[in-house]
C-alpha positions as CSV (number, residue, x, y, z in Angstrom):
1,X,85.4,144.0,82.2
2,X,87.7,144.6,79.4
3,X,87.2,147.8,76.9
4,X,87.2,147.1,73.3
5,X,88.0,149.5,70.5
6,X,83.8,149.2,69.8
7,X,82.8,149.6,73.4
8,X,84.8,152.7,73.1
9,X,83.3,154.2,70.2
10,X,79.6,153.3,71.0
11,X,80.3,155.4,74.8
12,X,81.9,158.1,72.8
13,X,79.2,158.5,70.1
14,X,76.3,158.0,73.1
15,X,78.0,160.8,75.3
16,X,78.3,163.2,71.9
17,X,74.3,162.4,71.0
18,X,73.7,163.3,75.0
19,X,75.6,166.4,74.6
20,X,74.0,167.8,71.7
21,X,70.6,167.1,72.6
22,X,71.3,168.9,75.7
23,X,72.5,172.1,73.7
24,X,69.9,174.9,73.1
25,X,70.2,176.1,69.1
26,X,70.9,179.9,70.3
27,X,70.9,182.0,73.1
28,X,67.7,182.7,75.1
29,X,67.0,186.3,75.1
30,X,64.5,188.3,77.5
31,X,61.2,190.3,76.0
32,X,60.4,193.5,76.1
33,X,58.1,192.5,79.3
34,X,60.8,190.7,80.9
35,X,62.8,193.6,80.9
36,X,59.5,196.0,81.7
37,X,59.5,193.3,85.0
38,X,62.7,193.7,86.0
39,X,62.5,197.8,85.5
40,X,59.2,197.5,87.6
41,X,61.2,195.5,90.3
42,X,63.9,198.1,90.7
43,X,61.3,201.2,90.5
44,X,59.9,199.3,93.8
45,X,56.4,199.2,92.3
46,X,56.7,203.2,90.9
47,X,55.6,204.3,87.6
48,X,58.5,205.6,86.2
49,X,58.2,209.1,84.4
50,X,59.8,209.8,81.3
51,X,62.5,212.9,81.8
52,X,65.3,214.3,84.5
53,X,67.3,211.3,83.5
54,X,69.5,211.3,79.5
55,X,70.4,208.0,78.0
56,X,73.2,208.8,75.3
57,X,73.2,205.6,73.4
58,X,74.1,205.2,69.6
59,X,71.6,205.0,66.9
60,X,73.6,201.8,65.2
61,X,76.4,200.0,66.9
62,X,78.4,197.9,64.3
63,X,80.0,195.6,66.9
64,X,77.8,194.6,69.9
65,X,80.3,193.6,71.6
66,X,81.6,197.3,72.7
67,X,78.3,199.4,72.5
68,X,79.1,202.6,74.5
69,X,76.6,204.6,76.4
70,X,76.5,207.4,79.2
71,X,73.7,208.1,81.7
72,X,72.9,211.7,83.7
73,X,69.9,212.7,85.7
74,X,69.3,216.6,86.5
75,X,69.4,216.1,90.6
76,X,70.8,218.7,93.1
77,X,72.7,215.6,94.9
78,X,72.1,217.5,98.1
79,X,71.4,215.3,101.0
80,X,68.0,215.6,101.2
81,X,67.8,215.0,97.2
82,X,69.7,212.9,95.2
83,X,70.0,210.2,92.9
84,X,70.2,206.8,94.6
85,X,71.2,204.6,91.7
86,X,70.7,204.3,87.7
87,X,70.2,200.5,86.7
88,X,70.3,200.2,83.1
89,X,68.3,197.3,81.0
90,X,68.9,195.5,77.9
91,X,65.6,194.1,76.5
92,X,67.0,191.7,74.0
93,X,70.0,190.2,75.8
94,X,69.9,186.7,77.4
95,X,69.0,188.7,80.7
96,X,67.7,192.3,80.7
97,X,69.7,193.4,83.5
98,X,73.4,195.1,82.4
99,X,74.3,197.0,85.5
100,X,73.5,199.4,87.9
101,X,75.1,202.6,89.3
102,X,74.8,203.6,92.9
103,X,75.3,207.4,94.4
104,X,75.5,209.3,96.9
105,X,75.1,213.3,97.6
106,X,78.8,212.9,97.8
107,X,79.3,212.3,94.4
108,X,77.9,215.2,93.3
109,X,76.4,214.5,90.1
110,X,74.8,211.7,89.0
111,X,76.7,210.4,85.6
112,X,78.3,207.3,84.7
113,X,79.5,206.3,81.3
114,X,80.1,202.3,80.3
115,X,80.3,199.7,77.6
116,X,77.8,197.0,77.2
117,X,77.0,194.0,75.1
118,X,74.2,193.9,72.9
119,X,72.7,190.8,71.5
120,X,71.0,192.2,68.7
121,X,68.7,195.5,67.6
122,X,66.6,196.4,70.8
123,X,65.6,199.4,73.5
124,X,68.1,200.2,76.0
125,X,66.3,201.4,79.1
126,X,68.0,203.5,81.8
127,X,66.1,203.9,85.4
128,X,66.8,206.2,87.9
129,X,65.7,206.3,91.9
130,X,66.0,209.4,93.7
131,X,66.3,209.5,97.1
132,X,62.7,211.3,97.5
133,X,61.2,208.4,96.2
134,X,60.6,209.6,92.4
135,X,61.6,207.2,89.6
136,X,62.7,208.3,86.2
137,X,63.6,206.6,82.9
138,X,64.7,206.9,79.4
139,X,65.0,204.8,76.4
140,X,66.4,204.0,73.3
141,X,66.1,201.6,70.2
142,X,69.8,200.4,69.6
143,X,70.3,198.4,66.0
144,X,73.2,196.4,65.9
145,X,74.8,194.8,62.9
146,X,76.8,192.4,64.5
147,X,75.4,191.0,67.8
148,X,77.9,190.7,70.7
149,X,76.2,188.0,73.0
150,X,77.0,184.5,71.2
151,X,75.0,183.3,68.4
């Protein structure tokens, strides 16, 4: 079979219609009960209570991109008592989940401080698991200006 000049073009313009039909028009983003889900999956089932555990998130991030925030729970980190980990949730990105911290009474305080990427104006959720089985969490409405996960 020889390839003509047209036979080219019409596989080229097919393969281009096939690609943009298969494109989505934005990024998908997880609800608020998505990411209420996921926070109920890592809480193993546990209501979380609201205290013991400080989200320090800004009140407006001009560049999603770089959004900085800290996280510290009130534990004695003795071995009998401390915090296991600190996952922190996103309720707008594409998925909720941004990262988790994990701890031992070793490290002797539970803190961590990170950047993180925000879609667009949404909660911020921080959960912490103590070794004694208690669950705490914190949140916080972030607005952004200029979202940092595609668009």
């Amino acid at each position: 079979m020889t390839i003509t000049r047209r036979s080219m073009l019409t596989l080229s313009v097919g393969a281009a219609i096939g690609v943009v039909a298969g494109m989505r028009s934005g990024p998908a983003a997880a609800s608020a009960e998505d990411a209420m889900a996921k926070v109920m999956e890592f809480a193993g089932g546990s209501e979380p209570a609201i205290g013991t555990i400080t989200l320090d998130a800004p009140e407006i991030a001009e560049n999603g991109n770089t959004v900085p925030i800290s996280v510290s729970v009130e534990s004695p980190m003795t071995d009998g008592d401390y915090v296991e980990s600190v996952a922190i949730f996103a309720d707008g990105n594409p998925s909720p989940e941004v990262i988790t911290f994990n701890f031992t009474p070793m490290s002797g305080e539970a803190s961590a401080t990170t950047r993180m990427r925000l879609a667009k104006t949404q909660n911020v959720i921080a959960v912490a698991k103590t070794s004694t089985g208690q669950v705490f969490m914190d949140k916080k409405e972030v607005k952004v200006t200029i979202g940092g996960c595609g668009g």
